[in-house]
C-alpha positions as CSV (number, residue, x, y, z in Angstrom):
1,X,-8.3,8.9,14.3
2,X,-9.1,6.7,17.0
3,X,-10.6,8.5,20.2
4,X,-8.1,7.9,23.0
5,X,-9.9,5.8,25.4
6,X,-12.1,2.8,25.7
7,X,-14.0,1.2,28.7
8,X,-14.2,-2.2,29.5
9,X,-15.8,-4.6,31.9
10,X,-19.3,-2.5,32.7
11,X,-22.0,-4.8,33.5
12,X,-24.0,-3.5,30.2
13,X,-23.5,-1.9,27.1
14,X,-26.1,0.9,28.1
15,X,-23.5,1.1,31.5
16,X,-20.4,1.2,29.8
17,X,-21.8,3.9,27.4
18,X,-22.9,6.0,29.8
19,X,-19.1,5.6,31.9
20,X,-16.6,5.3,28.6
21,X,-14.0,8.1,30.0
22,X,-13.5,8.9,26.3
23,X,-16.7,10.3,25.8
24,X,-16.5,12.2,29.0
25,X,-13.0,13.3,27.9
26,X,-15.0,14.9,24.5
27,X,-17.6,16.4,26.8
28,X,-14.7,18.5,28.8
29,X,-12.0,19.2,26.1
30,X,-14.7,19.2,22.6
31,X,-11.3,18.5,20.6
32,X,-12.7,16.6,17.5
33,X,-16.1,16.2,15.7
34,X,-16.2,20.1,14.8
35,X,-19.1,20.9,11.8
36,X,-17.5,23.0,10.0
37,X,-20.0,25.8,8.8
38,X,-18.1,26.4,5.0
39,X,-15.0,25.9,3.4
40,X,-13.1,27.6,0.6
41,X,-9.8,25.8,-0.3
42,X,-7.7,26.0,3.2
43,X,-10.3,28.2,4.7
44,X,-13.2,26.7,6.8
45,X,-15.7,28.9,8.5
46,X,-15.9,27.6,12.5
47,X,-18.8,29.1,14.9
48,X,-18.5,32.2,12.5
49,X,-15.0,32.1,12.2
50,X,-12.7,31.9,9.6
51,X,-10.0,29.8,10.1
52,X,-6.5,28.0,8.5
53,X,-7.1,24.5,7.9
54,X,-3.9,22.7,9.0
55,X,-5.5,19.2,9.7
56,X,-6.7,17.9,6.2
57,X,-5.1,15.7,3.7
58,X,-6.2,17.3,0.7
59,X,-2.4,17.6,-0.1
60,X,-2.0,19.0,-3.4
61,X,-5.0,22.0,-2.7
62,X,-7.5,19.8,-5.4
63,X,-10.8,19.9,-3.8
64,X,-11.8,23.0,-5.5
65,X,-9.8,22.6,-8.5
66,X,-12.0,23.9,-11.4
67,X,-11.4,20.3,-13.1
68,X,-12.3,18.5,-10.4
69,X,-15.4,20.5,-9.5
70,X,-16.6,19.9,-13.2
71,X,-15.5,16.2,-13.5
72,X,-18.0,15.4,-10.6
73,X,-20.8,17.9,-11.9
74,X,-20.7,16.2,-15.0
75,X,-20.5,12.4,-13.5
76,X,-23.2,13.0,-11.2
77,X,-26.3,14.7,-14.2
78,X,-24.8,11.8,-16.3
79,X,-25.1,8.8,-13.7
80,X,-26.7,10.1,-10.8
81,X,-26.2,10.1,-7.3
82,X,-25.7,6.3,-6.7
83,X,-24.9,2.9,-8.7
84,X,-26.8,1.2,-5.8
85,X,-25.2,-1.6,-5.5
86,X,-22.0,-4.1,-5.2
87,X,-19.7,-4.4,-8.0
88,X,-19.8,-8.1,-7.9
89,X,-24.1,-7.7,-9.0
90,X,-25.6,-4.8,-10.4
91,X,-23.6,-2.0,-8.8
92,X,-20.6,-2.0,-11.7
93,X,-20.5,0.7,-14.1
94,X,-17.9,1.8,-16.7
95,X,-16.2,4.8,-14.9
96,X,-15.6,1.9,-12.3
97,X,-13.2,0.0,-14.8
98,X,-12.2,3.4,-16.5
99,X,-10.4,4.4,-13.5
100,X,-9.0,1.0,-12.2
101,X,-7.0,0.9,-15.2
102,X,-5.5,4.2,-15.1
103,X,-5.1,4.3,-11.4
104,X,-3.1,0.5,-12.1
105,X,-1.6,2.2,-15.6
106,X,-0.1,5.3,-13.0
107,X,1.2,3.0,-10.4
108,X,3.0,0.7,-12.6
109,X,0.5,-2.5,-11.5
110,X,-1.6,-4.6,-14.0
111,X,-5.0,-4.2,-12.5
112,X,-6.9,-2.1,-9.8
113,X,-10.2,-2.3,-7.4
114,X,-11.6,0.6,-6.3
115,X,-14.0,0.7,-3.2
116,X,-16.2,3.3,-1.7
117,X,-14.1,4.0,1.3
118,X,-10.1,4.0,1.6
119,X,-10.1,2.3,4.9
120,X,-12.2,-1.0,3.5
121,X,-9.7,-1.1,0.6
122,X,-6.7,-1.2,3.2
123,X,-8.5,-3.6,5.4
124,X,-9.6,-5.7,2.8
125,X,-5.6,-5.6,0.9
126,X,-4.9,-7.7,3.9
127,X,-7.9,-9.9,5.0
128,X,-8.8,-10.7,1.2
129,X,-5.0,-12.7,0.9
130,X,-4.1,-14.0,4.5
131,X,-5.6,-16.9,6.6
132,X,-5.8,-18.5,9.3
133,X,-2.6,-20.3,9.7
134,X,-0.3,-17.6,7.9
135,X,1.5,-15.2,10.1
136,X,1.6,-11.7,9.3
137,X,4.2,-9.5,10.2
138,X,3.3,-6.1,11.3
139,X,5.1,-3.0,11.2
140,X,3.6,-1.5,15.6
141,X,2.6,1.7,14.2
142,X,0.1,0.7,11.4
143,X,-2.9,2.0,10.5
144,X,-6.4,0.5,12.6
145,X,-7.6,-0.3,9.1
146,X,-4.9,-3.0,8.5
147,X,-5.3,-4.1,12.2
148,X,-8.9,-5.1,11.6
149,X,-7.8,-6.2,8.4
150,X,-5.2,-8.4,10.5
151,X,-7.8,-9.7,12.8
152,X,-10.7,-10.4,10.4
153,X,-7.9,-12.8,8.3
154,X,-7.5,-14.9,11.6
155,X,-4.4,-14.8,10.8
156,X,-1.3,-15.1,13.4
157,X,0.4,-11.6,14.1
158,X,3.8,-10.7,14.7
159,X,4.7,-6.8,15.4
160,X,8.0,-5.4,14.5
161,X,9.6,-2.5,15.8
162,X,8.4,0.5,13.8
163,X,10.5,1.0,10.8
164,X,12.9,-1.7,11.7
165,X,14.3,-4.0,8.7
166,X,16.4,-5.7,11.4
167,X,13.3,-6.2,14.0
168,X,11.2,-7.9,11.2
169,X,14.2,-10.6,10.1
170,X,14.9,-11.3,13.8
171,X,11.1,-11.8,14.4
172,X,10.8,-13.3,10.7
173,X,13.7,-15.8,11.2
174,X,11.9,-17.2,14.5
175,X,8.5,-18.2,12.3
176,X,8.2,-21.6,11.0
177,X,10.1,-21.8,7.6
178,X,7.1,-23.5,5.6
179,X,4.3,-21.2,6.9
180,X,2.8,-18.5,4.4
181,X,3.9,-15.1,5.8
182,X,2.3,-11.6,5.0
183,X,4.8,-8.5,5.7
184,X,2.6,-5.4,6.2
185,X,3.7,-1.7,6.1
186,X,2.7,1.8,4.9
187,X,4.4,3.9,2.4
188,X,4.0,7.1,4.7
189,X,3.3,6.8,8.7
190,X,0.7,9.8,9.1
191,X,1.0,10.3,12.7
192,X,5.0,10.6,12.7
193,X,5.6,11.5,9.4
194,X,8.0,9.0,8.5
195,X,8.9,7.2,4.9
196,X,9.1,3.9,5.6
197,X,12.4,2.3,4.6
198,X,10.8,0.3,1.9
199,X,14.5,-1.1,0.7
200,X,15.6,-2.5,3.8
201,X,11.7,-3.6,4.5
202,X,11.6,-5.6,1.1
203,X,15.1,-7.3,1.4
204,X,14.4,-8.7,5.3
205,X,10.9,-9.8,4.2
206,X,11.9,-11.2,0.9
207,X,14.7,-13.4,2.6
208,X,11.5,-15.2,4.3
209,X,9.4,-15.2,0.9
210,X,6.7,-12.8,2.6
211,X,3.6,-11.7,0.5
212,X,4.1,-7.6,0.9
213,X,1.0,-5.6,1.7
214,X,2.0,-1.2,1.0
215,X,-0.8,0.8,2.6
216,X,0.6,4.2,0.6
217,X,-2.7,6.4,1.8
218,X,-0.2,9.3,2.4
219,X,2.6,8.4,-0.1
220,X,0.2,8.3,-3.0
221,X,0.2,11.8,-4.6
222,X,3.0,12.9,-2.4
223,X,6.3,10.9,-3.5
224,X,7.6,9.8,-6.2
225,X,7.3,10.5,-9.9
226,X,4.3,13.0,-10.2
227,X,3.1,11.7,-7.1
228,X,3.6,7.7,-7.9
229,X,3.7,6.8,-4.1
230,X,6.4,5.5,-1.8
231,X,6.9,2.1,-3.9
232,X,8.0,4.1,-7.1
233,X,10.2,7.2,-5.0
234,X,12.3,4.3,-3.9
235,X,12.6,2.4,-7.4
236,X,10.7,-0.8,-6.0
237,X,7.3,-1.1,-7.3
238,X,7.6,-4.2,-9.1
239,X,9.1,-5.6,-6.0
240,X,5.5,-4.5,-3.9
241,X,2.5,-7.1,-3.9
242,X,-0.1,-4.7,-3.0
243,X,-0.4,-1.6,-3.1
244,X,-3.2,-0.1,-1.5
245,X,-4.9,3.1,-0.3
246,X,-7.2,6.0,-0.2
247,X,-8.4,8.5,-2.5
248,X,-9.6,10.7,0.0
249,X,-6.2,12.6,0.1
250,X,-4.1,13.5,-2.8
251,X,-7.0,13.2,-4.6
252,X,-9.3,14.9,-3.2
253,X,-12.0,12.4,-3.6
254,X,-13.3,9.5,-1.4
255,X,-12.7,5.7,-2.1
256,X,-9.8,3.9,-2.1
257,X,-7.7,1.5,-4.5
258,X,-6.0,-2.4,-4.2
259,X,-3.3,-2.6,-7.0
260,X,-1.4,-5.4,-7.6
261,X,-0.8,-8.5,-10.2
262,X,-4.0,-9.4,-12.2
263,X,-4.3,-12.8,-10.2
264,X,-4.2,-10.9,-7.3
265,X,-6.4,-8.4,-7.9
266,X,-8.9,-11.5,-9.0
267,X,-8.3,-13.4,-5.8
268,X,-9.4,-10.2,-3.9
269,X,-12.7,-9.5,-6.1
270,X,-13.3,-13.6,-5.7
271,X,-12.5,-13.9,-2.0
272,X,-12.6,-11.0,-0.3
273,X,-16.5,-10.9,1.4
274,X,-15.5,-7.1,2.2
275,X,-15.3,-6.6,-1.8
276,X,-18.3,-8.6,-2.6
277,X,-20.6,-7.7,-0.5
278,X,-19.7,-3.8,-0.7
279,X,-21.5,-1.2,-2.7
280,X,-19.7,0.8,-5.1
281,X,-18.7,4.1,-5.3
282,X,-20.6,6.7,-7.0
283,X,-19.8,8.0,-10.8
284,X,-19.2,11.7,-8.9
285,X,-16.4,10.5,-6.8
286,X,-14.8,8.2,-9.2
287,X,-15.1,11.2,-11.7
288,X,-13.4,13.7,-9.4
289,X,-10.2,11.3,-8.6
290,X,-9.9,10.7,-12.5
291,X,-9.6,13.8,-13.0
292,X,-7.2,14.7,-9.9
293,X,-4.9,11.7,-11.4
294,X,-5.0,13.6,-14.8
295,X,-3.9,16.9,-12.9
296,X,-1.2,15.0,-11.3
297,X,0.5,14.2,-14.2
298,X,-0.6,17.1,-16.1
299,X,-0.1,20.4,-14.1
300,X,3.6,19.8,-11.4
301,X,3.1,22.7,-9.9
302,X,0.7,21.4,-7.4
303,X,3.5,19.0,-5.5
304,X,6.3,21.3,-6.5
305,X,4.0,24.1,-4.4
306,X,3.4,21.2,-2.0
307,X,7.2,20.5,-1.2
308,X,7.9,24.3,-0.8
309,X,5.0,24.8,2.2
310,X,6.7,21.8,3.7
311,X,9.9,22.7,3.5
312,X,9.0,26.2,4.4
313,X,6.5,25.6,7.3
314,X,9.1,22.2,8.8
315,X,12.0,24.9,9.3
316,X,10.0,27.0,10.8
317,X,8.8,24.5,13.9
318,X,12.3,23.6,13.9
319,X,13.2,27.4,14.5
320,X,10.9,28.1,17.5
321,X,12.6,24.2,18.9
322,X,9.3,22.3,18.5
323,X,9.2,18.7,17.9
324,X,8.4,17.6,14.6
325,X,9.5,13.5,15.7
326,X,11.6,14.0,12.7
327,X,8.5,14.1,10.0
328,X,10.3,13.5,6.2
329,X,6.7,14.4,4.5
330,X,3.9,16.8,5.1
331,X,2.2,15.1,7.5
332,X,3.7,17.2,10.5
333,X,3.1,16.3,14.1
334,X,4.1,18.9,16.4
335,X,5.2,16.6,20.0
336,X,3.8,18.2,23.0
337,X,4.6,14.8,25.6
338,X,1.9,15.8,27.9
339,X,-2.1,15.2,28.0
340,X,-2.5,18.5,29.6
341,X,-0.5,20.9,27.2
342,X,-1.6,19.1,24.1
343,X,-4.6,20.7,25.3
344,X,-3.5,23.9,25.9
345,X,-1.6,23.9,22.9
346,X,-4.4,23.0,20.3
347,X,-7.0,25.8,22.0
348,X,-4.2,28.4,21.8
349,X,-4.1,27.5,18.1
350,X,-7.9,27.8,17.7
351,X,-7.6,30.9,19.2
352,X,-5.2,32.4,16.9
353,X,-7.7,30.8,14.2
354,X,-5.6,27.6,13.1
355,X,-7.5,24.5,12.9
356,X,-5.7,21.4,14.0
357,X,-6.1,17.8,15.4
358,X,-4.9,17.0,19.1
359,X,-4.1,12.8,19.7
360,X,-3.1,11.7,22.5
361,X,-2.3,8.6,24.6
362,X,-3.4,6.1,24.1
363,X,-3.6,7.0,20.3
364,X,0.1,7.5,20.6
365,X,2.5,6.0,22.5
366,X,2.9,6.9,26.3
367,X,5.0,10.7,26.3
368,X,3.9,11.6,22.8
369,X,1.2,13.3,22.7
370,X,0.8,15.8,20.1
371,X,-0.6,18.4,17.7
372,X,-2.0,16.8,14.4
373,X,-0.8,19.2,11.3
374,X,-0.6,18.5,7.1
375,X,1.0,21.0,4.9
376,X,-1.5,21.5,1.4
377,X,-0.4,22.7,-2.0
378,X,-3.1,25.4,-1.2
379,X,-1.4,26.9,1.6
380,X,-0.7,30.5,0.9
381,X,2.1,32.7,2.2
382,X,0.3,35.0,3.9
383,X,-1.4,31.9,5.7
384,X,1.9,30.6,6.4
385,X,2.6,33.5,8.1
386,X,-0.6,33.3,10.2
387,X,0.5,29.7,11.1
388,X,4.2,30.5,12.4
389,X,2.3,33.6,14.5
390,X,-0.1,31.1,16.3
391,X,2.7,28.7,16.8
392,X,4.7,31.0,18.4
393,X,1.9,32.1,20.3
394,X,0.8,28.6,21.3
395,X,4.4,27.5,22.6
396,X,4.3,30.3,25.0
397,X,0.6,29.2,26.2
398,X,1.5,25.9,26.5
């Protein structure tokens, strides 16, 4: 997440460091960058406290999985800690390829490339296929890493209303026929929530011949068919170009993944300077999301369990009349509106021992600021029961 402010126009970079009113912002409210001393599951240990983790996006609990924790034990004595280097020279190894093809085998695509970090595969699903003089059509409410994705194509942007299959053929149909266009979107909007309405998405950009970029970070592992991402929980994968995203999440790992047609996956390896000149990522990470994409489709009860907290914990914002901006998944914003008692709201939290995010404006639009939460597979009752206390509690502080 973005911090919410940036300065512009000081006379020198030392200057406008020393003036950014974000960093000043961090210096009175000390909202983000916590060190967390340990964690255990959904527990972290905060200045000697223990505390409920309700900020992470280790979805379906697998961090500490005992598969998980062995997978990457194993990877690391047999490989080491690094394969020091790009794919594209001396950094590939086999585990690289070994997981490309069942990460491209579980999402229904003919080939895969992994990278070190989720957000460079995400930018580089977009700057590795457009160019200057193709137009790319932009859902507002995107991710940064497919803005600078956007910008380092030099491509021309167009920006949709969020979610809006009629927006993007209105501002579609106003594009020059013969250009190449890009549609870009994600599977599941983190900040709000929201499922994006892939369907009406694919028929308004297909009417225009778009090439369709799905960032599915927070689909992936979360919908569809043991956790198949957004493209497959609507029936459409073979009607996605690129699918793209982190395994950071659901997966409990770090990386990320382009999936898509063979040629396309080619074009990206051959073109895309973010690929090429990248180093790999390490046998133990690669290891630990093989193993969490084996558990997916091995052991249900993870999203089943998943689904229940979010049910369970959704209804229960709902009941005390918070704002959950009508979140379909479990990433859960709770809508505050105000700078001020975002503030209030977040420490109350703390206080109660519940570890969330606060984001504000400019983050989010103007009147929306709001309490960061995700639901995990690991949440217990009991901790759900802590969580609806310090809500209640935080409303009235607020």
């Amino acid at each position: 997440m973005a911090l919410p402010f940036f300065s512009r126009g000081s006379s020198t970079i030392a200057d406008r460091c020393k003036s950014d009113p974000a960093t000043k912002l961090r210096l009175r409210y000390a909202p983000y960058y916590h060190a967390m001393q340990a964690q255990q599951g959904t527990t972290v240990r905060l200045k000697d406290r223990d505390m409920i983790m309700l900020a992470s996006n280790d979805y379906l609990g697998l961090s500490f999985h005992p598969k998980v924790l062995e997978a990457g034990q194993a990877a690391l004595r047999k490989w080491g800690s690094s394969p020091t280097g790009a794919r594209v020279s001396n950094g590939s190894r086999a585990y690289h390829i070994e997981l490309e093809e069942k990460l491209a085998a579980f999402l229904g695509k003919e080939a895969c490339h992994i990278h070190a970090a989720g957000y460079l595969s995400c930018l580089s699903g977009v700057a590795a296929f457009a160019q200057k003089g193709d137009f790319i059509l932009a859902d507002k409410n995107i991710h940064s890493c497919l803005w600078d994705g956007i910008r380092l194509s030099s491509a021309e942007v167009e920006r949709f209303s969020h979610n809006n299959a009629a927006d993007l053929r209105a501002v579609a149909t106003s594009l020059p026929a013969n250009a190449a266009k890009m549609m870009v979107v994600e599977g599941v909007y983190s900040m709000e929530g929201h499922i994006a309405d892939l369907p009406g998405l694919l028929a308004a950009s297909g009417e225009h011949q778009c090439f369709n970029v799905l960032d599915d970070a927070h689909g992936f592992g979360v919908l569809g068919r043991q956790g198949r991402g957004t493209a497959d929980h609507f029936g459409l994968t073979d009607k996605v170009d690129i699918i793209c995203g982190s395994m950071s999440k659901a997966l409990a790992s770090t990386g990320g993944f382009v999936a898509g047609d063979r040629d396309y996956i080619e074009y990206l390896r051959t073109h895309g300077k973010h690929t090429i000149f990248s180093a790999s990522l390490s046998a133990s990470q690669a290891a630990v999301a093989s193993a969490a994409l084996d558990i997916l489709q091995t052991e249900p009860e993870h999203l089943e369990r998943l689904w229940t907290n979010t049910r369970r914990y959704t209804a229960m914002l709902q009941s005390l009349g918070l704002d959950t901006w009508g979140s379909e998944t479990p990433a859960v914003p709770v809508v505050i509106g105000d700078k001020a008692r975002a503030y209030a709201f977040w420490q109350a939290l703390l206080e109660k021992g519940v570890f969330t995010v606060m984001s504000i404006a400019p983050a989010v639009p103007p009147g929306k600021d709001l309490i960061r939460t995700a639901i995990s597979a690991g949440h217990t009752d009991a901790q759900l029961d802590q969580i609806a206390e310090a809500m209640a509690y935080a409303k009235k502080r607020a």
